[in-house]
C-alpha positions as CSV (number, residue, x, y, z in Angstrom):
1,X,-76.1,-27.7,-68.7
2,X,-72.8,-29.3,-66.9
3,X,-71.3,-28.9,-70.3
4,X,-71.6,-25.3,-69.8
5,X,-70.9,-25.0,-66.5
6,X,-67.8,-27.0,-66.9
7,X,-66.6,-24.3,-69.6
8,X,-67.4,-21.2,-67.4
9,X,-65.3,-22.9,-64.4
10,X,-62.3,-23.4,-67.2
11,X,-62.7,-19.7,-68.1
12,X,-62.5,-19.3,-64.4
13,X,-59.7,-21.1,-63.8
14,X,-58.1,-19.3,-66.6
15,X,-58.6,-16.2,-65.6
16,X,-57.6,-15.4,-62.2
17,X,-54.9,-17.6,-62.9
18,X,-53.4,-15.6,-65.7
19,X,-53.8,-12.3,-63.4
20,X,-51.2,-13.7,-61.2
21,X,-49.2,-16.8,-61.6
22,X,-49.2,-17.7,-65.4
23,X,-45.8,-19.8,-65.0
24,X,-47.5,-21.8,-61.5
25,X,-50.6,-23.1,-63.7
26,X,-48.8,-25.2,-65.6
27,X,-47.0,-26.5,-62.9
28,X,-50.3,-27.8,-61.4
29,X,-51.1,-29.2,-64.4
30,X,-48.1,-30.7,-65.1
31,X,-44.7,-32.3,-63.8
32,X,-42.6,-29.2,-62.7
33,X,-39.3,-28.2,-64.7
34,X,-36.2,-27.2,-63.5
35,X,-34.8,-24.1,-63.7
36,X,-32.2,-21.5,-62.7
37,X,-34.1,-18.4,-63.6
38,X,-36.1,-16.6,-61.4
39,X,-39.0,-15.2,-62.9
40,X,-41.1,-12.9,-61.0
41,X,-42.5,-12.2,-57.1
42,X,-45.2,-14.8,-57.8
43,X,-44.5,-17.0,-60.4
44,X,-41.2,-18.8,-59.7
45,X,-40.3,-21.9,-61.3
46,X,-39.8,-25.0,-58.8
47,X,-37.2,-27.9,-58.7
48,X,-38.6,-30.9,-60.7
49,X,-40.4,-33.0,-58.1
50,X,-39.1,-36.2,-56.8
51,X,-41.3,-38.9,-57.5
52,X,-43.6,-40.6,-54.9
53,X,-42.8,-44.3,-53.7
54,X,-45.9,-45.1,-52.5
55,X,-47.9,-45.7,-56.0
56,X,-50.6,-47.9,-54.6
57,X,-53.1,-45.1,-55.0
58,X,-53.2,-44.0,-58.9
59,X,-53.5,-40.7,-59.1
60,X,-56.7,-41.3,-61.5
61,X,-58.8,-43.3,-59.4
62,X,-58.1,-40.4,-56.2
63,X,-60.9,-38.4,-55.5
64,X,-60.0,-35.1,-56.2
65,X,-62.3,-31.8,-55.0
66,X,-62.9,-31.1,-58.4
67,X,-64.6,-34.2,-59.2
68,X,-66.2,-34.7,-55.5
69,X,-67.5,-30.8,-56.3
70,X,-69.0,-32.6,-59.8
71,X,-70.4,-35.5,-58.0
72,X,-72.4,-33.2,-55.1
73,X,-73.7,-31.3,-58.1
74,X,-74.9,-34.0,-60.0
75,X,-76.6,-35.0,-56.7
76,X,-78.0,-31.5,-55.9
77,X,-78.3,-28.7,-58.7
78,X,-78.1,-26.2,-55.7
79,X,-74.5,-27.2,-55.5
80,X,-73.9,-26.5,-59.1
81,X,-73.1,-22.6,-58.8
82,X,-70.7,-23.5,-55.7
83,X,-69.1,-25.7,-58.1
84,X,-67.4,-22.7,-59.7
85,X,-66.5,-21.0,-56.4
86,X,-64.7,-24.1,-55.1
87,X,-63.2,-24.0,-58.1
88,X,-61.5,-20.5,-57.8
89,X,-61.0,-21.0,-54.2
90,X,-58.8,-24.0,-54.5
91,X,-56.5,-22.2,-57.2
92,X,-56.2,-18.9,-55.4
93,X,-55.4,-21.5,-52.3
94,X,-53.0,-23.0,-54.4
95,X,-51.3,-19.9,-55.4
96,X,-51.6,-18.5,-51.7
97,X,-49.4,-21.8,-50.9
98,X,-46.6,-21.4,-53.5
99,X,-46.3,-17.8,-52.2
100,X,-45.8,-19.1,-48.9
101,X,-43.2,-21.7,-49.3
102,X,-41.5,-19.5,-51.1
103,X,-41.7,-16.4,-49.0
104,X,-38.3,-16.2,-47.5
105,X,-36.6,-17.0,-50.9
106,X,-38.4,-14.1,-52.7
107,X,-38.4,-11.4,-50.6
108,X,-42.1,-12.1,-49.5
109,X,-41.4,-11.8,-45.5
110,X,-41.7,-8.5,-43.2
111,X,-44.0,-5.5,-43.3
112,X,-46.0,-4.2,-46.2
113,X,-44.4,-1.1,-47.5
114,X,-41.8,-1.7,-45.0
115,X,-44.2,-1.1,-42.1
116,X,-46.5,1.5,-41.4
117,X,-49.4,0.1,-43.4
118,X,-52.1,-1.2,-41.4
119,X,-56.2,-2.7,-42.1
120,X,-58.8,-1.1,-40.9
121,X,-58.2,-3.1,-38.0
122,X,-55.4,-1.0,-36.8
123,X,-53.5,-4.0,-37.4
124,X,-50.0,-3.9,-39.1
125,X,-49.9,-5.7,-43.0
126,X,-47.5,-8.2,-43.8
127,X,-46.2,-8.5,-47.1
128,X,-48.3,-12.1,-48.1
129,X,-51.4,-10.2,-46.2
130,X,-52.1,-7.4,-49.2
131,X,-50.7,-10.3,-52.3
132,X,-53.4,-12.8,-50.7
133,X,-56.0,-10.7,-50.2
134,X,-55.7,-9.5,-53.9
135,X,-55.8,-13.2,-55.6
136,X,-58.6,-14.1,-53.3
137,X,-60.5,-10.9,-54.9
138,X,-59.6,-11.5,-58.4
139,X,-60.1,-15.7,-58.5
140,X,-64.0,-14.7,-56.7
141,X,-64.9,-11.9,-58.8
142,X,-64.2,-13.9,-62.0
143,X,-67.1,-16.7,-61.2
144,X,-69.6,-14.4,-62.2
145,X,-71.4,-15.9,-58.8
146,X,-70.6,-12.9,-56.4
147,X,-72.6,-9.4,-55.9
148,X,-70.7,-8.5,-53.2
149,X,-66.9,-9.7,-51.5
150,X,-65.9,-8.4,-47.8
151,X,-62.5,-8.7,-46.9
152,X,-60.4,-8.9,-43.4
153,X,-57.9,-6.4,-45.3
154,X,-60.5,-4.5,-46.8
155,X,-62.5,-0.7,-45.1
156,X,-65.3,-2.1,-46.6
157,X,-67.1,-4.8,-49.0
158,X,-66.1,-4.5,-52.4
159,X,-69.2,-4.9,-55.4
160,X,-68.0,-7.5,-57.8
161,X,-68.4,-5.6,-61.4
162,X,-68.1,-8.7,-63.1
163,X,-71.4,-10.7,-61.5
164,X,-73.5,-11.9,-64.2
165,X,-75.5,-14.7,-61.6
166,X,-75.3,-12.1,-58.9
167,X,-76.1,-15.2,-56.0
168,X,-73.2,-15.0,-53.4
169,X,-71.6,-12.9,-51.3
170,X,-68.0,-14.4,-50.0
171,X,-66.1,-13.2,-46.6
172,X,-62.7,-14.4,-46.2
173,X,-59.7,-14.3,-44.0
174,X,-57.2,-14.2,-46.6
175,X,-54.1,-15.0,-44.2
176,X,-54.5,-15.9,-40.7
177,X,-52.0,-16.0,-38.5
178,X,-49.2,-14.2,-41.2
179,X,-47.3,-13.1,-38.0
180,X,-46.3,-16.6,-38.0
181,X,-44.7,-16.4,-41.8
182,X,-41.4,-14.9,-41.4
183,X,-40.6,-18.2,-38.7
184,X,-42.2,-20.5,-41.6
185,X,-44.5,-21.6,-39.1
186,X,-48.5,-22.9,-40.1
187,X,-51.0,-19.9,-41.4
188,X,-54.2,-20.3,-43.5
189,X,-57.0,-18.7,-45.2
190,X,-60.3,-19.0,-44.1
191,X,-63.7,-18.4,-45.8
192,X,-67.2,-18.7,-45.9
193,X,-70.3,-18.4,-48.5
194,X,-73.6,-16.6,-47.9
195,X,-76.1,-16.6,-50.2
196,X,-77.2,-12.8,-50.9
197,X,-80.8,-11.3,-49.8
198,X,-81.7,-9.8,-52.3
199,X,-79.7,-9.0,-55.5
200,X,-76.8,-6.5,-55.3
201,X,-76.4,-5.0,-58.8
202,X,-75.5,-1.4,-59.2
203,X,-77.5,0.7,-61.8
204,X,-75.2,3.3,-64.0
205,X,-77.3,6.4,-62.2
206,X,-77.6,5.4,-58.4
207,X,-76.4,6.5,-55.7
208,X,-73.1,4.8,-54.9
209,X,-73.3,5.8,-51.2
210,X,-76.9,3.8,-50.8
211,X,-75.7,1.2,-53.2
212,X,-72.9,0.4,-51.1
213,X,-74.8,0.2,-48.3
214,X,-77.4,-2.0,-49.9
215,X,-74.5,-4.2,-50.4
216,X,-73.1,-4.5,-47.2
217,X,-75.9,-5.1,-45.5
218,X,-76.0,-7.7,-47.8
219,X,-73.0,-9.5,-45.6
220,X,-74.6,-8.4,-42.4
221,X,-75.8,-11.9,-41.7
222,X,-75.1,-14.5,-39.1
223,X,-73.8,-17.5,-39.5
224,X,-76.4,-19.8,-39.3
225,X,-77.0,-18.4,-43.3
226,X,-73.9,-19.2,-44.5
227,X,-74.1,-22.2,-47.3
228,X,-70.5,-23.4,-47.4
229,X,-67.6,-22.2,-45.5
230,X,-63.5,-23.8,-45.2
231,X,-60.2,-23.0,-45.0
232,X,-57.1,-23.5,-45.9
233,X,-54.1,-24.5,-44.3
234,X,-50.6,-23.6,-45.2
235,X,-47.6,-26.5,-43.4
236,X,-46.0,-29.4,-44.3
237,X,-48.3,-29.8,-46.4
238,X,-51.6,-27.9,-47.8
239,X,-54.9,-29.0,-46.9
240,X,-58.6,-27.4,-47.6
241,X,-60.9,-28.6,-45.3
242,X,-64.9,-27.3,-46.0
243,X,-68.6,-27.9,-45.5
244,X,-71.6,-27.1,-47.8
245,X,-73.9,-28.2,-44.6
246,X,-74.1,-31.7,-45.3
247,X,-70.7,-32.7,-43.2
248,X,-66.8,-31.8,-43.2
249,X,-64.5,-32.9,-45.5
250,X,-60.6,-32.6,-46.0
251,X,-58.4,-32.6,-49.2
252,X,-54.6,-32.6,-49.2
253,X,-52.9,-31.0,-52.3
254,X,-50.6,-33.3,-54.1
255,X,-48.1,-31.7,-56.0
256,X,-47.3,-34.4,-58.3
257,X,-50.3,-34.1,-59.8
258,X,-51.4,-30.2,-58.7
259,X,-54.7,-31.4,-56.8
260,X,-56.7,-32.0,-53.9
261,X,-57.4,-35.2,-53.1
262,X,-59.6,-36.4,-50.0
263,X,-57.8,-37.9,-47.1
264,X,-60.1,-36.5,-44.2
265,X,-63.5,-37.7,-45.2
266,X,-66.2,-37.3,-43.3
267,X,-64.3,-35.2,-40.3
268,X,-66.1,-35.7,-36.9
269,X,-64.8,-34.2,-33.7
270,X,-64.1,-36.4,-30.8
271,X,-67.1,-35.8,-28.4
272,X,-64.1,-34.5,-25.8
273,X,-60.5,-34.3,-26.1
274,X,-57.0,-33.8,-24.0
275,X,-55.9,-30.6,-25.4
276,X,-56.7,-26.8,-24.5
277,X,-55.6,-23.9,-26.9
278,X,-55.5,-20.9,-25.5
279,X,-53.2,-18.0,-25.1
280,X,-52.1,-18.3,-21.8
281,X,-50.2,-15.4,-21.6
282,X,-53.5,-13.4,-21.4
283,X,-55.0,-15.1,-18.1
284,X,-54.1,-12.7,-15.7
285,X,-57.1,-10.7,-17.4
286,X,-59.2,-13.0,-18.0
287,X,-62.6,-13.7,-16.2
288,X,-62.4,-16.0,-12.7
289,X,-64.3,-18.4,-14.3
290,X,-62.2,-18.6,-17.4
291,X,-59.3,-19.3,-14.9
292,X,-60.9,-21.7,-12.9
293,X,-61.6,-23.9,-16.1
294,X,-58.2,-23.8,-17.4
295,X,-56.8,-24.8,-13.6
296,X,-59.0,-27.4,-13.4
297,X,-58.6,-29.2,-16.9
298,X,-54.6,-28.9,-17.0
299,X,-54.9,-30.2,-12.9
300,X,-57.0,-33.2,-13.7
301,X,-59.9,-31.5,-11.7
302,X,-62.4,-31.2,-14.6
303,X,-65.2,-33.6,-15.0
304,X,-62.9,-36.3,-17.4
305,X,-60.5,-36.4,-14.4
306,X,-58.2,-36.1,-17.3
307,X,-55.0,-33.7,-17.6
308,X,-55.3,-31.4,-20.4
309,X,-51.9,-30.6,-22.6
310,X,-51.6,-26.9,-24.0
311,X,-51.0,-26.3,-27.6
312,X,-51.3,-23.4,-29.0
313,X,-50.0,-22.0,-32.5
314,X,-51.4,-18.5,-32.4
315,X,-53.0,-19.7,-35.7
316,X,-56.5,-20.0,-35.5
317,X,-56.5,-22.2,-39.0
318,X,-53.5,-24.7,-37.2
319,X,-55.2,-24.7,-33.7
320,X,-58.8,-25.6,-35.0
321,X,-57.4,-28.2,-37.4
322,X,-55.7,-29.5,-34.8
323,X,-59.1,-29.4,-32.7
324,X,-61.0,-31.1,-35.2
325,X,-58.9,-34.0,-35.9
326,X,-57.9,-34.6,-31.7
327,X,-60.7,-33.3,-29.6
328,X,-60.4,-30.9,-27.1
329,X,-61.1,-27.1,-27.0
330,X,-59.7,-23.8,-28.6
331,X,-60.6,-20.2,-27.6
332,X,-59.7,-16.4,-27.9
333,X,-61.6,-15.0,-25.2
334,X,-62.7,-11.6,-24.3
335,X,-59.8,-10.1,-21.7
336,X,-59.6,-6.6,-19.5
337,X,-57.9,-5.1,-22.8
338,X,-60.4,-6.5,-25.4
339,X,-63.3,-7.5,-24.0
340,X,-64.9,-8.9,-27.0
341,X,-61.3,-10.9,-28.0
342,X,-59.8,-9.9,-31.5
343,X,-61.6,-12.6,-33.6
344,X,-64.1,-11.6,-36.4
345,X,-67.3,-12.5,-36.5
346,X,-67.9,-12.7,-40.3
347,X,-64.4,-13.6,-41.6
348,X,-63.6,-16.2,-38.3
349,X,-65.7,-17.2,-35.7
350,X,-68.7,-17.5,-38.0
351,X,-67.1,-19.7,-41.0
352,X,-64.7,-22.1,-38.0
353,X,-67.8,-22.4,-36.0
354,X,-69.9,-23.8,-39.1
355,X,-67.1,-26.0,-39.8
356,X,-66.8,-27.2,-36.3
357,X,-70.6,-27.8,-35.8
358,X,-71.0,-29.7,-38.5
359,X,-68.4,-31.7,-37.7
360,X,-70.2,-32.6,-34.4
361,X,-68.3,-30.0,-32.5
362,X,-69.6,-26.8,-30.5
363,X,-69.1,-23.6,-30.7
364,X,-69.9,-20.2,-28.1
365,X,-68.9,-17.2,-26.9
366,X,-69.6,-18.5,-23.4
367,X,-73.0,-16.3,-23.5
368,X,-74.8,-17.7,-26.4
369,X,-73.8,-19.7,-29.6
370,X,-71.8,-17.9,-32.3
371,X,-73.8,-18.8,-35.6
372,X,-77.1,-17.3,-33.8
373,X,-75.0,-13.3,-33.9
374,X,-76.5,-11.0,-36.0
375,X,-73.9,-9.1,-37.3
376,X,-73.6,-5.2,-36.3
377,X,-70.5,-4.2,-38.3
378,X,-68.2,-5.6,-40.7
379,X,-65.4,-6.3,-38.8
380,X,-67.1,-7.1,-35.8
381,X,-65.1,-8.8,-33.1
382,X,-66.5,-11.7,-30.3
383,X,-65.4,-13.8,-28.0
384,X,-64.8,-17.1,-29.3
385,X,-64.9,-20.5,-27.8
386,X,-65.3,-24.0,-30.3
387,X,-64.1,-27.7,-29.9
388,X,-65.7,-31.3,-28.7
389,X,-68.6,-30.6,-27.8
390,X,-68.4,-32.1,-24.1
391,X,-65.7,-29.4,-23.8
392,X,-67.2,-26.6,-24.8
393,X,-70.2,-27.4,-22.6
394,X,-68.0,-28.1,-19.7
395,X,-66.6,-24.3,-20.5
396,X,-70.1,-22.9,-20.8
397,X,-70.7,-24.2,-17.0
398,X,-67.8,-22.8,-15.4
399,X,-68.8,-19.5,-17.4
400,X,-72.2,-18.9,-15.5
């Protein structure tokens, strides 16, 4: 049975690959070649890279997410058929990253179409925004897991064709904070993993109008049902950090070898940190209470006695990474101009707060807790507060 699930991930692998960066597989798979041609948009050909001098680790005994993902399943079948998402996730991740490092020497920065092209959202596309979302689509719908995918940059959930194991449904992010690209600055993809309801296969002779809505109610679900949810995080370096529901763990992708290898295992959020991330510029609207938290932590008035520093990206991947690894609290509240803040429930709020909860952390709107929120619409939006947990209770207070 592993033998054959070990082929299907390879055919995977091979597959969403080939759709979009042919020349960039073999550069994961193998030491990079130098060249002065410039192949396409996406698959560029990189520098040869410069060898490590710290060897003490060798690269065969590293614990890369491919085998950890081996090792959970031999532990739990249930993990097996994850197996092959992780799999496509951390190449489309990988391929997300190359694009990005890259995006000011090929022409990847600015508006999509030149501007004027915006999501459902009302929100105007960058560039990476439309390429991203498209490899995430084609490296899930290729594991033969998915009924159903639902997209930040999509109207509507998309039915995956190609499901043979129909047992998924995935919601992603594709690339948060992209306003941050063109001043190379941190952005990330996010995503989480429900498992579906009931099965979402479309006959030849139904109705596509009920069939579609089948399916999306399908991703209507809160969080508390999702079975593994991550992100990835485009900086100095690229990290995928993701839970199945039994704790948080970090890999870091080495290029000279093309693979994640765990260097955050076990991630636990400090019970209460020094750092609030908030947009600031937005006070003026927010609620007193809001205010009076924020002037009391960055006063040394709060209940730590403790002055807070602010840091914040305007990258919710950067600022909850950063959260997770120092303490402290990060938060996109509700304002006078959006009252129920711009974060999605499904694609954001849901999938961090999982992460952060398992990682010992807390996560609320201020009213109630984010993974209890049954889903109204697709791209619903809520108010989102997540951090150490001592923090976030401390917020909740002030709140009432």
């Amino acid at each position: 049975m592993k033998l054959t699930a070990f082929v299907a991930t390879c055919a995977v692998l091979a597959t969403c690959t080939e759709a979009f960066m042919p020349a960039a597989v073999h550069r994961s798979l193998a030491p990079a070649r130098s060249s002065r041609a410039v192949l396409s948009m996406v698959a560029t050909e990189a520098p040869p890279a410069t060898p490590a001098a710290d060897t003490t680790v060798h690269s065969a005994s590293a614990m890369t997410l491919s085998r950890f993902m081996l090792e959970q399943s031999m532990k739990n079948q249930e993990y097996q058929e994850l197996e092959a998402l992780m799999s496509s996730i951390q190449v489309a991740c990988k391929m997300i990253a190359n694009l990005v490092s890259r995006a000011g020497i090929t022409d990847l920065t600015g508006m999509q179409g030149g501007g004027g092209s915006v999501n459902i959202q009302g929100e105007e596309q960058k560039k990476l925004d439309v390429i991203s979302n498209d490899i995430l689509k084609e490296c899930l719908r290729y594991t033969g897991k998915l009924g159903v995918i639902a997209s930040e940059e999509e109207d509507h959930p998309v039915l995956v064709e190609e499901a043979f194991s129909a047992k998924y449904v995935a919601v992603f992010d594709p690339l948060d904070g992209s306003s941050n690209i063109d001043a190379a600055i941190s952005t990330g993809t996010i995503f989480g993993i429900f498992e579906e309801k009931e099965e979402c296969l479309v006959e030849d002779d139904a109705d596509l109008d009920e069939a579609r809505l089948k399916c999306l109610l399908n991703t209507l679900q809160p969080g508390d049902n999702l079975v593994a949810a991550g992100y990835c995080m485009y900086s100095s370096s690229t990290i995928l950090v993701f839970t199945m529901g039994n704790g948080v763990n970090g890999f870091t992708l080495d290029p000279t070898i093309g693979e994640f290898v765990l260097t955050h295992p076990n991630i636990q959020v400090p019970k209460r940190g020094k750092i609030y991330s908030f947009n600031e510029a937005n006070s003026p609207d927010w609620d007193t209470g809001l205010q009076n938290y924020v002037e009391a932590i960055k006063s040394g008035k709060g209940e730590s006695g403790a002055r807070y520093s602010s840091r914040y990206i305007g990258s919710m991947v950067g600022d909850v990474h950063r959260t997770l690894l120092y303490g402290g609290i990060f938060g996109y509240p509700g304002d006078k101009k959006n009252p129920n803040g711009k974060l999605r429930l499904l694609y954001e709020a849901a999938p961090m707060s999982f992460i952060v909860e398992q990682a010992g952390g807390k996560s609320t709107t201020g009213k109630e807790r984010i993974m209890n929120i049954h889903p109204e619409q697709v791209h619903q939006r809520v108010p989102t507060f997540l951090g150490s947990a001592d923090d976030v209770t401390e917020l909740e207070k002030s709140l009432k």
